[in-house]
N, C-alpha and C positions, 0 to 999 in steps of 0.2 A: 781123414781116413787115408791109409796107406796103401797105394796099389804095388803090387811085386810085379819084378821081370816077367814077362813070357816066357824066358827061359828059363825052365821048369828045374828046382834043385836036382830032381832025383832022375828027372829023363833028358834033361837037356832040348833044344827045341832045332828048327831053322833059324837060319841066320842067313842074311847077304852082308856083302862087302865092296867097298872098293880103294882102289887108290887113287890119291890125288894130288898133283903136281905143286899148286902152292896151298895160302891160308887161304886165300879168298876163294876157293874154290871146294873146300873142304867146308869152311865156315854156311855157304851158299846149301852145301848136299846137307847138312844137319839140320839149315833153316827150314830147307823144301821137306826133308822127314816129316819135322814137329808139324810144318801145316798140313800137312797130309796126312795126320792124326798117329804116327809115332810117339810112345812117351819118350819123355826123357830118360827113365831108367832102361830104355829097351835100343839103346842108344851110345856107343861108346868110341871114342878116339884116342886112337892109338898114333904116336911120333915117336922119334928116336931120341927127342927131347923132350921131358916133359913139361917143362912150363912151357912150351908150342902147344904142347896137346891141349891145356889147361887155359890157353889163349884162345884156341879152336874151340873150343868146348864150350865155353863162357859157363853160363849155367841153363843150359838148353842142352846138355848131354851128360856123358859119367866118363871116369877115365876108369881103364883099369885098376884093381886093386884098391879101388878107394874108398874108405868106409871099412874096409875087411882087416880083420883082425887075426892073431892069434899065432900059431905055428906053422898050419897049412899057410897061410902069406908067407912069411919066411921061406917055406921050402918050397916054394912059387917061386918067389924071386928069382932064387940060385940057380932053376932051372928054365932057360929060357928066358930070364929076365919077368919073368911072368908070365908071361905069355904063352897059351895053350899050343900043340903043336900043329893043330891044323891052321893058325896063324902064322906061325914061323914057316911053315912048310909052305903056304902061299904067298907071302908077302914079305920074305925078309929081306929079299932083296930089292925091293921098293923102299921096304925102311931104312936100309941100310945107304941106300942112294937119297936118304932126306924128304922123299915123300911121307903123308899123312893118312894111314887111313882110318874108315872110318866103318862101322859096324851097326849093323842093328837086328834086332831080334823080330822074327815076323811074327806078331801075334795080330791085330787085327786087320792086319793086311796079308796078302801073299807074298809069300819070297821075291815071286818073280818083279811083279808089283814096285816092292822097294829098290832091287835090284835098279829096275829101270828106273828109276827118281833118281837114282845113283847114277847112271850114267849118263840121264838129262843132265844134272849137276857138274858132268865134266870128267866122270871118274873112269881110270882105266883099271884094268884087272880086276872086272865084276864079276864074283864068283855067288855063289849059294853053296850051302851045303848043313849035313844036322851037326852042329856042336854038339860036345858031351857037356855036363854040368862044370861051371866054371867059372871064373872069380872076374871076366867079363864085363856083368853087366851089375848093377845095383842088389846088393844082399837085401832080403826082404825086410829085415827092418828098419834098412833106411831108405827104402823106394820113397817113392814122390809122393804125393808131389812136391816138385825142388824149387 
């Protein structure tokens, strides 16, 4: 049976975030997520590279755009790299300096909640805030479990 993101197609939901200095510290905030009862599709890491991200990730998270199809991807890409603008707007200059971060959608936990998991794990510029619907986290037909 397949569970979908929290983050709702049509409303978009909360999210926290942070960044993180190296892998093992990113890798560390994804592990402490999933035990703290995070899915994996509500779960995403974002680097400037992506086979880092895809290293970070293992398969305990999602990356961007992965799974998504079609023409909206495309004209994702071109804009922003992919990446929604309230991520560019807070962390591109984290990315751009080689940091990792990482993302997750708060559905059975609180924003706040995760946040702070996030920066037990180490991470600096822990934000929240509500995402619009967006290509994120896991499209519902390929949610988990992974």
């Amino acid at each position: 049976m397949a569970t979908t993101s929290y983050l709702q197609e049509l409303a978009g939901g909360m999210v926290a975030a942070a960044a993180f200095e190296d892998d093992d510290a990113a890798v560390a905030a994804v592990k402490l997520l999933r035990e703290s009862g995070v899915h994996e599709q509500d779960i995403s890491v974002i680097a400037r590279d992506r086979r880092r991200a895809e290293q970070i990730a293992g398969d305990r998270a999602w990356l961007p755009g992965k799974g998504w199809s079609g023409l909206m991807v495309r004209l994702r890409k071109m804009i922003n790299g992919g990446l929604p603008k309230d991520i560019t707007s807070r962390y591109a200059k984290a990315l751009r300096s080689g940091q990792i971060v990482v993302i997750a959608a708060a559905g059975d936990q609180p924003p706040d909640t995760i946040a702070a998991l996030m920066g037990q794990a180490g991470g600096s510029l822990v934000e929240m805030w509500w995402q619009q619907p967006t290509l994120l986290f896991a499209p519902p037909e390929l949610a988990g479990p992974f």
